[in-house]
C-alpha positions in Angstrom: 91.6 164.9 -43.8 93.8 167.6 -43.2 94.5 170.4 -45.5 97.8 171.8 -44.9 98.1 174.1 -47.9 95.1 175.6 -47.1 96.0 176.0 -43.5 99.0 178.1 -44.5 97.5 180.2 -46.9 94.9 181.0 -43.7 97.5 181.4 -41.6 99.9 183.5 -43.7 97.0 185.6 -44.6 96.0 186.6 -41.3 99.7 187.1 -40.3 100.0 190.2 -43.1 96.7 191.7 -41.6 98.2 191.7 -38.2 101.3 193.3 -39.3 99.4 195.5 -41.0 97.4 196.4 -38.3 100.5 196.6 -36.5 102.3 199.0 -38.7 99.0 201.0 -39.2 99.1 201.2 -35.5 103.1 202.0 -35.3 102.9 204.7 -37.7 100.1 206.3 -36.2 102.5 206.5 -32.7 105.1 207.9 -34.8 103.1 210.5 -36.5 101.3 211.9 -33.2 105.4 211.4 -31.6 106.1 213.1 -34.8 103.3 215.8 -34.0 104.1 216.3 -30.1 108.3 216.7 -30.2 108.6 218.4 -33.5 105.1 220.1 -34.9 104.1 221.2 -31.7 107.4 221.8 -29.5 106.8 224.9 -29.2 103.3 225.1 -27.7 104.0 222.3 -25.2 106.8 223.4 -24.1 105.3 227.4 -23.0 102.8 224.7 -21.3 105.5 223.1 -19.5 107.1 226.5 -18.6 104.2 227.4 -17.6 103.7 224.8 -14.9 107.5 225.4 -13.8 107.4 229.2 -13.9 104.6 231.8 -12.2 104.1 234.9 -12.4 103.4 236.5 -8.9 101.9 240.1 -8.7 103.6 242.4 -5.8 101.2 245.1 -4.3 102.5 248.8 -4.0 103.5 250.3 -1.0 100.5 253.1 -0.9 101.5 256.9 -0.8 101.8 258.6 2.8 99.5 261.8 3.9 100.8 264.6 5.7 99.4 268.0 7.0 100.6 271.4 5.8 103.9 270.3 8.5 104.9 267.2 7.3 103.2 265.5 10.5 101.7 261.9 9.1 97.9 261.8 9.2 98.1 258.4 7.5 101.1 255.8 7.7 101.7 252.2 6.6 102.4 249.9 9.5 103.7 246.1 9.3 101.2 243.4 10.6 100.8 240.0 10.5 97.7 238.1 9.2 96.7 234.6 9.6 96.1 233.9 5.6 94.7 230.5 3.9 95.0 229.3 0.7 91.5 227.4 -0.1 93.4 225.3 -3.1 96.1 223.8 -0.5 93.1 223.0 2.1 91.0 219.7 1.1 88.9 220.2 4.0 88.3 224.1 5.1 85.4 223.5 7.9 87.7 221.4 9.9 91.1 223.8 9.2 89.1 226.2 10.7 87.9 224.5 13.7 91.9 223.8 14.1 92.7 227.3 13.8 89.9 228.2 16.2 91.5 225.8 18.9 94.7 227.7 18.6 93.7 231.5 18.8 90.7 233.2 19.0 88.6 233.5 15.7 85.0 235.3 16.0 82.2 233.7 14.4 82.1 236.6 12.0 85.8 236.6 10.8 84.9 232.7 9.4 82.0 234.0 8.3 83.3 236.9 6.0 86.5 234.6 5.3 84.0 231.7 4.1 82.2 234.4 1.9 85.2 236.1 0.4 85.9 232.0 -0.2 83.1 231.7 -2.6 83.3 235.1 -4.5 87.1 234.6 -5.2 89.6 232.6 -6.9 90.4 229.4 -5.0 94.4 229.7 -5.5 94.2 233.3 -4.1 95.5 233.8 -0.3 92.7 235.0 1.7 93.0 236.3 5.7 90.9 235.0 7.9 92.3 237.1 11.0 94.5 240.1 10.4 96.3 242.2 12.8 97.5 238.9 15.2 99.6 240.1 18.1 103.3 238.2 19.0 102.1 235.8 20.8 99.3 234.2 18.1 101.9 234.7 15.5 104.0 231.9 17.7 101.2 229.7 18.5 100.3 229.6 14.7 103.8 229.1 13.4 104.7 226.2 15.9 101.7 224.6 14.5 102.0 225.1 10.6 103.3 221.7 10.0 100.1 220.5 10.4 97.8 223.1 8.8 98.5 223.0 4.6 97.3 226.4 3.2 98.0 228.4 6.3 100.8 230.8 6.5 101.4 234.2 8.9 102.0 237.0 6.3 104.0 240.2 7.1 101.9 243.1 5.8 102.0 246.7 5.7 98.6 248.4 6.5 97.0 251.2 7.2 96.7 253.3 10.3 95.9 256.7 11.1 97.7 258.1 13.9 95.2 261.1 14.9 92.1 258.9 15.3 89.1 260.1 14.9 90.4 263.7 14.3 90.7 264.2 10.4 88.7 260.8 9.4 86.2 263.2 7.6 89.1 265.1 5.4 91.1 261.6 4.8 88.4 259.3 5.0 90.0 255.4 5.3 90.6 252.8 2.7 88.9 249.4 3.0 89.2 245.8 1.6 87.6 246.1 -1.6 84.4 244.5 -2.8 82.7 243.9 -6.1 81.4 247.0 -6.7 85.0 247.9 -6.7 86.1 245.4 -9.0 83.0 246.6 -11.1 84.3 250.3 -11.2 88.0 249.5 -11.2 86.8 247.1 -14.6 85.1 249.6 -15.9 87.7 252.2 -15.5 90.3 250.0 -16.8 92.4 250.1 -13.6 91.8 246.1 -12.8 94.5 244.9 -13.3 97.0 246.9 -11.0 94.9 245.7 -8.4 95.7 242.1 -8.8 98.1 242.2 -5.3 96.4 244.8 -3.7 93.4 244.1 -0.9 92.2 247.8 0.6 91.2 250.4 -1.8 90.1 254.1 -1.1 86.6 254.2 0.5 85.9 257.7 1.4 87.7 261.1 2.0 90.6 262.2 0.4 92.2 258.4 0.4 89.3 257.6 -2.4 89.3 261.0 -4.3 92.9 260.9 -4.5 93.1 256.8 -4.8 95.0 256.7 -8.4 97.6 258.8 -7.2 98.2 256.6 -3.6 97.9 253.5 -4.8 101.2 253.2 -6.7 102.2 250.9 -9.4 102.4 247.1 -9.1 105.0 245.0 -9.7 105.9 241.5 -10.2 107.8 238.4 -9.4 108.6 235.8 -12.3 109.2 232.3 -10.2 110.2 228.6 -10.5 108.0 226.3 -8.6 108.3 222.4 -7.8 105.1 219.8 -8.4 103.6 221.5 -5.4 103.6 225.1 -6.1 106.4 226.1 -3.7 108.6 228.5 -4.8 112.3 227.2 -5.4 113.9 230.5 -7.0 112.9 233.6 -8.4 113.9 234.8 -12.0 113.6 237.6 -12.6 111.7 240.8 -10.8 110.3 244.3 -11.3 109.4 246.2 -7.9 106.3 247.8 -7.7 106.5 251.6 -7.5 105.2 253.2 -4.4 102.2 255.8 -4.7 102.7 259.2 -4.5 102.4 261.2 -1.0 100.4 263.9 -0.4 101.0 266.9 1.8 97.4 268.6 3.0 97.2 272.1 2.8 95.5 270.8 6.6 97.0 272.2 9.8 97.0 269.6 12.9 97.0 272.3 15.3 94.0 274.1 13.9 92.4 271.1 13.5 92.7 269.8 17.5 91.4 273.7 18.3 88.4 273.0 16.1 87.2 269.6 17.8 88.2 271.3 21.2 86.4 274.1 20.9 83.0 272.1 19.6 83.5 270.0 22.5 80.5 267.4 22.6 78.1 269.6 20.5 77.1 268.4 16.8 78.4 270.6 14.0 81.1 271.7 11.9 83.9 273.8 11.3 85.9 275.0 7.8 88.6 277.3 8.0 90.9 278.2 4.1 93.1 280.5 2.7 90.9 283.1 0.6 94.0 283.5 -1.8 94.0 280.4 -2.9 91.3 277.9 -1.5 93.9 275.9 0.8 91.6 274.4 3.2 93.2 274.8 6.7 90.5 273.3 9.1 88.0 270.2 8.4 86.5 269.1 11.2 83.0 267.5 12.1 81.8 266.8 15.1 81.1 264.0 16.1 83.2 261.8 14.4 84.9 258.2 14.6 88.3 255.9 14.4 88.6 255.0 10.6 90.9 252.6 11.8 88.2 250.6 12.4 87.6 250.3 8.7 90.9 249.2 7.7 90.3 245.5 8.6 87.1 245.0 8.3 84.4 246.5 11.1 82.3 244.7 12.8 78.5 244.8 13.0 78.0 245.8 16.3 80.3 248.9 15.9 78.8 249.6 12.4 75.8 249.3 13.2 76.4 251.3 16.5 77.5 254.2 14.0 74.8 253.6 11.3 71.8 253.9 14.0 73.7 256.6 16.1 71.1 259.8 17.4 74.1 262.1 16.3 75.0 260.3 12.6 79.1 260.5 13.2 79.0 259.2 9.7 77.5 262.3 8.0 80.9 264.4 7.1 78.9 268.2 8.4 81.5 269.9 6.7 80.3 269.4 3.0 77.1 267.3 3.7 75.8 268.9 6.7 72.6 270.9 5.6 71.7 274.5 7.7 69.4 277.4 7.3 72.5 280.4 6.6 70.4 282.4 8.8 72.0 285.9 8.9 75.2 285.1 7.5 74.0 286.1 4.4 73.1 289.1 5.1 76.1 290.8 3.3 75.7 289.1 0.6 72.2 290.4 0.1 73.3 293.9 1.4 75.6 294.1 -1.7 72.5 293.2 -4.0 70.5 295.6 -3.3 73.3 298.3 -3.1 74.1 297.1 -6.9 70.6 297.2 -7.8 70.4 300.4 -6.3 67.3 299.0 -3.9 69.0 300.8 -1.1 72.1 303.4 -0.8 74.3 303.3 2.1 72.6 306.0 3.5 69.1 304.9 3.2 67.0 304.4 6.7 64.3 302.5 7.2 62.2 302.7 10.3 62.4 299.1 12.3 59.1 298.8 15.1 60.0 295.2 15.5 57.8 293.6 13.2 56.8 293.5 9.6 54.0 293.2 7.7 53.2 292.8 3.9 50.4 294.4 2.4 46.7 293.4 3.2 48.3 291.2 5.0 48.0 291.6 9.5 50.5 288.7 9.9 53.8 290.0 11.5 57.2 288.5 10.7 58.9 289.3 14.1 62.4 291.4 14.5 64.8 289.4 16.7 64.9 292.3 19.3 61.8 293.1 20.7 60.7 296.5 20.4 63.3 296.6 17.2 66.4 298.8 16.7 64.6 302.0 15.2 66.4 304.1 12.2 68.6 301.7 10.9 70.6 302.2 7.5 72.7 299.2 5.3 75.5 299.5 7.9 73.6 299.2 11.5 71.3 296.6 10.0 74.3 294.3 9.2 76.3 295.1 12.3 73.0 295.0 14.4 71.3 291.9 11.9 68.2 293.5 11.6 65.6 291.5 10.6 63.4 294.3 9.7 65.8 295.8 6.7 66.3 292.3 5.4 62.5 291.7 5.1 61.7 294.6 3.0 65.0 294.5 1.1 64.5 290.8 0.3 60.7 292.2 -0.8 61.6 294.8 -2.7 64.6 292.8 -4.7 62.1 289.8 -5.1 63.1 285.9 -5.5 64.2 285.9 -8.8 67.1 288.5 -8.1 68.0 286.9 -4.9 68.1 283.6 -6.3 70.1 284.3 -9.6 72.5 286.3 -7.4 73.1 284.6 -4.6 73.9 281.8 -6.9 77.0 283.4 -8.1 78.4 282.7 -4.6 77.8 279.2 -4.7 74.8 278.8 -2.7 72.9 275.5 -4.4 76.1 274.2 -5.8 79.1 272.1 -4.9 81.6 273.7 -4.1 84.3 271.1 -6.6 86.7 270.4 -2.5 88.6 267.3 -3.2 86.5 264.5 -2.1 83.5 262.9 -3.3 81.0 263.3 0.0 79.3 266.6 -1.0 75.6 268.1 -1.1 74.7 271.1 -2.8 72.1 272.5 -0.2 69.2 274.8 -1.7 68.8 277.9 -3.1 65.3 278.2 -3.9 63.6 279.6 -6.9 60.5 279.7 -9.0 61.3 276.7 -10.8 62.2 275.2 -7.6 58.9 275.3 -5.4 57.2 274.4 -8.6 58.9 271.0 -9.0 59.2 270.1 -5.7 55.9 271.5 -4.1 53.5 272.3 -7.5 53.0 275.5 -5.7 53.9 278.7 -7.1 55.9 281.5 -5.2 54.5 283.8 -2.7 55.9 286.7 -1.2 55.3 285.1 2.0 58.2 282.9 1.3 60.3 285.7 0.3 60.3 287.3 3.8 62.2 284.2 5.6 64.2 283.8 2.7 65.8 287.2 3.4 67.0 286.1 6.5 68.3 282.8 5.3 65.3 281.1 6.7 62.6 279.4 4.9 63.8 277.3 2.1 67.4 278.4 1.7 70.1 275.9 2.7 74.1 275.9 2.7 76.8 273.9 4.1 79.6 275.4 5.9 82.1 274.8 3.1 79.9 277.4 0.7 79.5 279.7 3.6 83.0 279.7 4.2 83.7 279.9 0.3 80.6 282.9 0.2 82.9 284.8 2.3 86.0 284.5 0.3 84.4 285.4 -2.7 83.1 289.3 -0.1 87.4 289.0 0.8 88.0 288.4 -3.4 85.9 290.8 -4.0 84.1 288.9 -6.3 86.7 286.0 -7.7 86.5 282.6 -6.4 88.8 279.8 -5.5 88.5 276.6 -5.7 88.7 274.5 -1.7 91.3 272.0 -1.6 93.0 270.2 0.9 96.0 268.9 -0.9 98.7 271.2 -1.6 101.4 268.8 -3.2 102.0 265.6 -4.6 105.2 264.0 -4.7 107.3 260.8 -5.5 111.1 259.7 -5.4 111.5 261.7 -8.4 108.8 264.7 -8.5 106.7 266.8 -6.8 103.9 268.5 -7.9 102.5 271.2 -6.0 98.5 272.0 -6.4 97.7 275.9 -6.8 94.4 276.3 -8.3 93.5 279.7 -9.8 90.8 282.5 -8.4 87.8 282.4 -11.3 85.4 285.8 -11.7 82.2 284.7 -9.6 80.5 288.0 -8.6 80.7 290.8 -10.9 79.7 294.1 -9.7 78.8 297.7 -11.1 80.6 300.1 -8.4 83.8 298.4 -6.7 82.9 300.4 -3.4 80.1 298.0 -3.0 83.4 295.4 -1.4 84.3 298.3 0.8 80.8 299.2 2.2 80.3 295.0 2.8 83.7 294.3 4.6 83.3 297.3 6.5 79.8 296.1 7.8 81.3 292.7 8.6 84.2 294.5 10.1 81.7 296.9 12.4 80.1 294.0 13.7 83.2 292.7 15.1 84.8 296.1 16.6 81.7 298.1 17.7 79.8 297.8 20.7 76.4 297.0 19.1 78.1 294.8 16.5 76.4 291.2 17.5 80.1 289.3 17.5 81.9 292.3 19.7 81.5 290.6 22.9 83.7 287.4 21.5 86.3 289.2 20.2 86.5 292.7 22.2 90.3 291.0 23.5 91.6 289.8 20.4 95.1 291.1 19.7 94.2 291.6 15.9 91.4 292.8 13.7 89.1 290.9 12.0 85.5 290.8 10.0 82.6 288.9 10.7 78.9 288.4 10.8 76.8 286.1 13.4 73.4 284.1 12.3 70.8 282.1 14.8 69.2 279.2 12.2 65.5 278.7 13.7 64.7 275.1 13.3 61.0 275.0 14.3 58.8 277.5 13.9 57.4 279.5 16.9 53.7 280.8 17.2 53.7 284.6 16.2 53.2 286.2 19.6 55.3 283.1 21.8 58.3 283.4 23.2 61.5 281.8 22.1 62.7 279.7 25.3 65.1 276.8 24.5 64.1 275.0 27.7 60.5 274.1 26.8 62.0 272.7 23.5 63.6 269.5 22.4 67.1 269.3 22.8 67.6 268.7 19.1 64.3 271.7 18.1 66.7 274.5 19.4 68.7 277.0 17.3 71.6 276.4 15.4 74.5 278.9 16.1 76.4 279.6 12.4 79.2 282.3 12.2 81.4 283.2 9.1 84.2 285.6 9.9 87.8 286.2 8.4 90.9 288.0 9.5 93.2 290.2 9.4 90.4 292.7 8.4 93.0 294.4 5.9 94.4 291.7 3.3 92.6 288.6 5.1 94.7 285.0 5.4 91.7 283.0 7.1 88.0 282.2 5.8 86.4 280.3 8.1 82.8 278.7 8.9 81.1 277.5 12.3 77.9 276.0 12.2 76.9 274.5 15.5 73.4 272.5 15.9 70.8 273.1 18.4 73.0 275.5 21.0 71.4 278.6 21.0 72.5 282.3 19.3 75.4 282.6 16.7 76.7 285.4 18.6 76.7 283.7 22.0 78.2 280.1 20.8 79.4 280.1 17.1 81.5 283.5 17.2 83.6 282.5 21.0 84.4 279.2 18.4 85.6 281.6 15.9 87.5 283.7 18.2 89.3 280.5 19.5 90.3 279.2 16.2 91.4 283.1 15.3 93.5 283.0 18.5 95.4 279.8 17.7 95.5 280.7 14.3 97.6 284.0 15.3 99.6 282.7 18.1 100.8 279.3 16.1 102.1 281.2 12.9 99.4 279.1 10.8 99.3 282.3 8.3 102.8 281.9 8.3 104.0 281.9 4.2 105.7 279.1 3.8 
């Protein structure tokens, strides 16, 4: 039978736990309703602006470089560049297969485009193929509509105007890489890079990188469900990098890469006042343009294995025997050191020999030059004097000394790509050979031979330290920085190099280097017996294989590249010199036959074109 009672009871009981549950349930919506629209407006709604509004980073506009004129060495240019977005694209393979249909894409632009892909940030806009011409521009943007992620972006990029000419003063800028991120990280400079794609590589574009790059800005925008911008809100422009106007003369420059023609070598011309480097210039060189976007393998690779190494910047890395350009410089040692007097003669048979010893270290003239004093054996560049002066000073002196000029330093020029050379010592052969030092290796050594190197920037800064009588500047090629607002012009100061005991020492060295310019047996007369204006100098024939000790030097049994190097240091006017300069030229025979015509031809433009002009 039926109980209804109990039936209700049931019933009525489970009817309260299911409105309890029910309420339970309710208030637990209304809490977390409760929680999201009141406790936690705040956060969620930053959230929501943050979907709605962007914040878009807006790259610089980098600084311009000019020479000493105001004549642009390196511009920004508009291009356009075929750019994806990798977030927009559900299928990338077959966008570029599309894309390939359309214009022509290399295998190696999708392959560095598929790479930069997987090392950064999928919303980011990556090119695929930069620099398109008109008519790719209008074959891409007809076909857009079909092709989500693709867009054809105006860009300003940059191109040097002069080519190959100044590429190893300016160097070129490049798309940068991880190992820039790395050192932009660690110098906490990352993030003003955020819009920016090409950073400073070499040259004076990565020494000077800070300064160019400018400032970025930014766009604060509203975007729809899809990311596309509807308006923007609010905007800061990025500020432009300074420009930089080279102490560099374009004229000068062209004479310098005329005048070396197809031979390998280098040429550094500056301003002994102040270290304003006028001339830069080695040979041979290459388009930097070619960096700018990316080279390819071929033509890297073309430069990387090159005979000739176009890449090596000669100027500052370039490694020569001095040969007798240093002559002077050891002339004034041993005058302060009272090893010699101006008036002291030794006699020169054309050979030398050290005691107990028959070997003979050879004179360059056969037969030698005779009676020669301090003057005739710099104007004449007798070996003979050298060898027993370098003897009788020993290596220690010579070393220490020559030191003091900036022989086995850097010279502190404004870019990065610079060797020290050698200047041997002790110390030195005993690390690097385990040997110790023998007087042997003194005679060379006294002729810039043996184990003594230099660049042509510390033999052209050697000389203005001889011009300073002593006090050193500092090379640079830039000569002012300036903005909108400012300009900032760069005069480093002279520093005490060389001290010296009687001041007439300068005199007696200039007038040597002077003497072997004006007089008849002075081994750089013949180039410049024309010129219009006086001038100092001193020629030196680098020996790059040794010769047997009774042979014959003849440059047609030898290798091309086992000839002599030519090297010539000079400066001008002779009273109150303007112009330093350094020629180094490999494998092409006698300084006073091939580098000193170079000098006289840099002098001669120098002159006629007002270069010394104060400005």
């Amino acid at each position: 039978m039926q109980d209804i009672a109990a039936e209700t009871r049931l019933f009525n009981s489970r009817a309260l736990v299911a409105m309890l549950v029910v309420c339970s349930l309710f208030s637990i919506i209304l809490l977390n309703m409760y929680n999201l629209q009141v406790r936690s407006y705040q956060d969620y709604q930053i959230r929501s602006e943050g979907n709605r509004i962007k914040v878009l980073p807006m790259a610089p506009n980098r600084g311009l470089i000019t020479d000493r004129n105001g004549i642009l060495l390196a511009e920004n240019r508009p291009v356009f560049s075929l750019e994806l977005v990798p977030e927009q694209i559900s299928d990338i393979n077959s966008t570029l297969a599309q894309l390939a249909e359309l214009i022509v894409i290399s295998a190696e632009q999708q392959d560095d485009f598929l790479q930069q892909v997987r090392q950064q940030r999928r919303f980011n806009s990556i090119a695929l193929k930069e620099r398109l011409d008109e008519e790719e521009v209008a074959i891409i943007s007809v076909n857009l509509h079909r092709l989500p992620g693709v867009t054809v972006e105006a860009r300003l990029t940059r191109h040097y105007p002069f080519g190959d000419l100044f590429t190893h003063a300016l160097g070129y800028i490049g798309k940068i890489n991880t190992d820039d991120l790395r050192r932009l990280d660690e110098q906490e400079r990352l993030p003003n890079y955020a819009a920016s794609r090409e950073i400073g590589k070499l040259g004076l574009e990565r020494y000077y990188e800070e300064q160019l790059h400018g400032t970025m800005g930014f766009q604060e925008v509203e975007v729809n469900n899809r990311g596309r911008v509807i308006r923007v809100l609010r905007s800061v422009p990025a500020r432009s990098g300074q420009n930089i106007r080279l102490s560099l003369d374009v004229g000068l420059q062209l004479t310098a890469q005329q005048t070396l023609q197809q031979k390998r070598g280098a040429i550094v011309a500056m301003d002994p006042r102040d270290g304003a480097v006028l001339a830069f210039y080695s040979n041979p060189s290459y388009d930097p343009n070619l960096f700018v976007h990316g080279i390819s393998s071929s033509n890297y690779n073309a430069l990387l294995h090159s005979p000739d190494r176009p890449l090596i910047n000669r100027a500052t890395q370039g490694i020569y025997p001095p040969a007798s350009t240093i002559k002077p410089h050891l002339a004034l040692l041993g005058l302060e050191t009272n090893t010699v007097k101006p008036d002291t003669k030794i006699w020169d048979p054309g050979f030398f020999t050290l005691p107990n010893s028959d070997h003979r270290f050879r004179d360059w003239k056969r037969g030698g030059h005779g009676w020669v004093d301090v003057y005739s054996a710099v104007v004449e560049s007798c070996d003979i004097y050298f060898y027993d002066l370098g003897i009788k000073l020993g290596i220690d002196r010579i070393s220490d000394y020559m030191r003091q000029f900036g022989f086995g330093e850097r010279t502190g020029i404004d870019i990065h790509e610079e060797a020290s050379a050698n200047m041997p010592s002790r110390g030195w052969k005993r690390a690097r050979f385990n040997q110790p030092w023998y007087p042997g290796d003194t005679v060379p050594l006294s002729i810039g031979q043996s184990f003594w190197t230099a660049t042509p920037i510390q033999l052209a800064l050697s000389t203005a330290v001889i011009i300073n009588k002593g006090m050193m500047p500092t090379p640079h090629m830039a000569a002012e920085l300036s903005s909108e607002n400012s300009s900032e012009l760069i005069q480093p100061k002279l520093k005490p190099s060389v001290s010296v005991i009687d001041e007439k020492n300068w005199d007696i060295i200039a007038d040597t280097m002077v003497r072997t310019v004006g007089t008849l047996k002075g081994t750089a007369h013949n180039a410049f017996r024309t010129a219009s204006y006086t001038s100092g100098g001193k020629t030196g024939t680098a020996q790059i294989v040794a010769i047997a000790q009774d042979a014959k030097y003849d440059a047609d049994s030898l290798d091309e590249r086992h000839r002599d190097n030519a090297m010539y240091i000079g400066y001008a006017p002779a009273v109150n010199p303007t112009i330093v300069f350094a020629v180094a030229v490999e494998n092409t025979g006698g300084g006073s036959s091939t580098a000193a015509p170079i000098g006289r031809q840099l002098l001669d433009y120098y002159f006629s074109a007002g270069v010394n002009a104060d400005e």
